[in-house]
C-alpha positions, 0 to 999 in steps of 0.5 A: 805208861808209854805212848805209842801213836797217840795211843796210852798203853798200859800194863799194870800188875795187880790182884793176889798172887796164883797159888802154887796149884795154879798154873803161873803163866798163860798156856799160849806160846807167846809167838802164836797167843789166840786173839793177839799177843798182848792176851798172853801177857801177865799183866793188865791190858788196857789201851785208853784213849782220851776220855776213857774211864779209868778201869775199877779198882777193886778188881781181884779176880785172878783172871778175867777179860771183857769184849765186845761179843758182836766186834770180837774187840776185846777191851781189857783183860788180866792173865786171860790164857792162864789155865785154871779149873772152871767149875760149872762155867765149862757147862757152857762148853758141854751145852754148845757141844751137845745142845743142838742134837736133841728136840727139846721136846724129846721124852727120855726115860732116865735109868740108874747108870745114868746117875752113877758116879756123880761127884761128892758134893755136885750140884743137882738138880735132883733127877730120879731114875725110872722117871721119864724127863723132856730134854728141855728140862734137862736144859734148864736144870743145867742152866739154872742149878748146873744141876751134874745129874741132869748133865750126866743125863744129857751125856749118856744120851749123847753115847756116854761120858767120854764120848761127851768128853771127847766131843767137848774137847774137839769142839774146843778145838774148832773155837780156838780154845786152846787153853781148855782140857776136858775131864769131866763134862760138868766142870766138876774139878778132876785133876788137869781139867782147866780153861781160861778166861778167854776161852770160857768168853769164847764158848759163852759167844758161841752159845748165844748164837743158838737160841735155845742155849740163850733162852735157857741161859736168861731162865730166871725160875722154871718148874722142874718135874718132881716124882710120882705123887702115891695118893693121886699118881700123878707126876709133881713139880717144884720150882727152880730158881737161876743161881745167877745172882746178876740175872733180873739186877744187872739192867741187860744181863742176858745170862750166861752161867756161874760156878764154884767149887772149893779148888776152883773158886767161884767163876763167872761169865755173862752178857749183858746188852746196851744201847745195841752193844753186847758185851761179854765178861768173864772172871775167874777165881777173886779173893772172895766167892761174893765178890764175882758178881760185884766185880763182873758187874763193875766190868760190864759198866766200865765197858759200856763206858769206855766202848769208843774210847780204848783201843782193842788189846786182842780179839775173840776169834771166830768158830773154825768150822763156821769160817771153814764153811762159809770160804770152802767152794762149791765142788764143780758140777754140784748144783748150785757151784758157782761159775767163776766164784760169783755165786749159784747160777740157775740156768732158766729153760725157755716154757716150751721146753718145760712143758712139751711132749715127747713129740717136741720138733727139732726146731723147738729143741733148737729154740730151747737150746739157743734159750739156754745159751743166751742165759749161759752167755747172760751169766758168763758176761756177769761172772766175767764183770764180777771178775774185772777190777772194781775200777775197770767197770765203766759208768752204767749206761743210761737204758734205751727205750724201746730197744735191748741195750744189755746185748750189742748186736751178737745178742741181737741176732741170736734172739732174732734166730731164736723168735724165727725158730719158735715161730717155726716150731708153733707151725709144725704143732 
């Protein structure tokens, strides 16, 4: 342990060593690591502070990472960028990509290519072709029995697997998931297809931003459509019930999804909420399949514990298109650009001016003219005060009854010029 501003840094190298299948080392060039150099480290990353809990010591999840979803700050963390196969956690890229095109509403009629070329062994929730699903039951297949037909389904709707795939990878991107490489968009293991404790925490905050992805993630039981009775034809159902085991146990836990397969091993990401605190835990590949809930559950305690009382190891970055979007100008003479980079200004037009004929008089046009100059000129003195230094603003006036104190004496003499013309105008109607 060293000390550096009072700060206890701490790196410990703990947990079962990566088999030889399994990348050894983060996929972040050390320089560039997303979210902060230390997430590139090998080791555990934790900052105390006084007064700080100790972290769990049973840990053996080869890779997992605990943040705090509305902050970004991330806790603490083990080989958080290390790449390693997802299991059904990658669903929750596959639903943060495809999720917002459909209405869950939707009725779609399911056909045998769809359910070709599941993987031995998958997950299902038990789809049937020829038979009419509404998206959002296919939602809830994914979610509570990471049902791979459903998602095919959903996939074929969306123009196909690779399309999906492609889509899914580029949405990776946006989130600055750069451990992460798409196969498959169930997360069923193909050869290369990988992610990361980071990344997986990365998807799992930007699905709760969407409120169906939330709801259909904190599903504990659903009625999920079944065949065709031949006695009475009418369509059956069957209950479904959520694999998450931490779902109704861990006091908060919002979701958000599990998996396992034999080479991945069990993964886990979810969201639990505390005292108006979220916070998001991921693990990936422990020692033992039962152990993940156990361990995520440890996670989530010792964060609520220690949040105020460590110092950030990294952050979660932010959704590239979001920040693209919310700092990329307005293009000039659009509606609503912004004058002077202080936002949309609505030009008001004097009532005379809206609501004349066609026989509207040259005095009136002028009066309307000289309307609209005194908003512009209104406009251009507040984008101008936007523009000047914070502390260069003066102290604001006290109002002055009875008089107009915005405008000094140029202001003046326009809205006298303005009243004499529309007094001009009512005589000439």
């Amino acid at each position: 342990m060293s000390l550096v501003s009072g700060v206890s840094i701490v790196s410990v190298v703990s947990g079962p060593v990566l088999p030889a299948t399994a990348p050894a080392t983060s996929a972040q060039d050390s320089t560039t690591v997303v979210g902060g150099e230390r997430l590139g480290l090998p080791a555990v990353q934790v900052a105390p502070l006084a007064g700080a809990p100790a972290l769990p010591s049973a840990l053996t999840g080869r890779s997992w990472l605990v943040a705090d979803a509305g902050t970004g700050e991330v806790l603490a963390a083990r080989n958080a960028h290390i790449p390693l196969p997802p299991a059904s956690t990658l669903k929750m890229l596959f639903a943060d990509t495809v999720l917002p095109k459909f209405d869950p509403a939707l009725e779609h009629q399911v056909t045998e290519a769809e359910l070709a070329n599941l993987g031995v062994g998958s997950s299902l929730v038990g789809v049937k072709e020829d038979l009419p699903y509404r998206v959002e039951d296919l939602w809830r297949g994914v979610f509570l029995r990471s049902g791979n037909d459903a998602v095919h389904v959903l996939a074929h709707m969306n123009g196909g697997l690779q399309k999906t795939v492609a889509e899914m990878q580029a949405r990776a991107q946006s989130l600055q998931a750069r451990d992460t490489r798409v196969i498959s968009p169930d997360g069923y293991d193909m050869d290369g297809q990988v992610s990361s404790a980071y990344d997986l925490t990365l998807f799992a905050r930007a699905g709760l931003r969407n409120a169906d992805f939330r709801s259909y993630c904190s599903t504990r039981t659903a009625q999920f459509p079944g065949g065709v009775d031949k006695l009475t034809g009418r369509r059956t159902s069957y209950g479904i019930a959520n694999t998450d085991r931490l779902l109704g146990k861990y006091p908060g836990l919002i979701g958000v999804k599990n998996g396992y397969t034999t080479n991945a091993g069990a993964t886990f990401t979810g969201a639990a909420e505390r005292g108006g605190r979220t916070l998001l835990v991921t693990i990936m590949h422990p020692e033992a399949q039962g152990k993940i809930y156990d361990e995520a559950a440890s996670l989530l305690d010792w964060g609520f514990a220690a949040a105020g009382k460590v110092q950030p190891v990294g952050v979660l970055v932010e959704d590239m298109a979001v920040t693209a979007s919310l700092s990329a100008p307005s293009a000039p003479g659009a509606p609503g650009a912004p004058a002077g980079g202080s936002g949309p200004i609505a030009v008001a037009q004097p009532h005379a001016a809206k609501n004349s004929g066609p026989d509207l008089g040259p005095a009136a046009w002028t009066a309307a003219a000289l309307g609209a100059a005194l908003a512009l000129w209104a406009a251009g003195r507040t984008a101008a005060r936007r523009r000047r230094p914070a502390e260069a603003l003066p102290p604001p006036a006290a109002p002055r009854t009875g008089s107009i104190s915005v405008g000094g004496r140029g202001l003046r003499r326009l809205l006298r010029r303005a009243r004499t013309l529309v007094r001009g105008t009512r005589g000439h109607r």
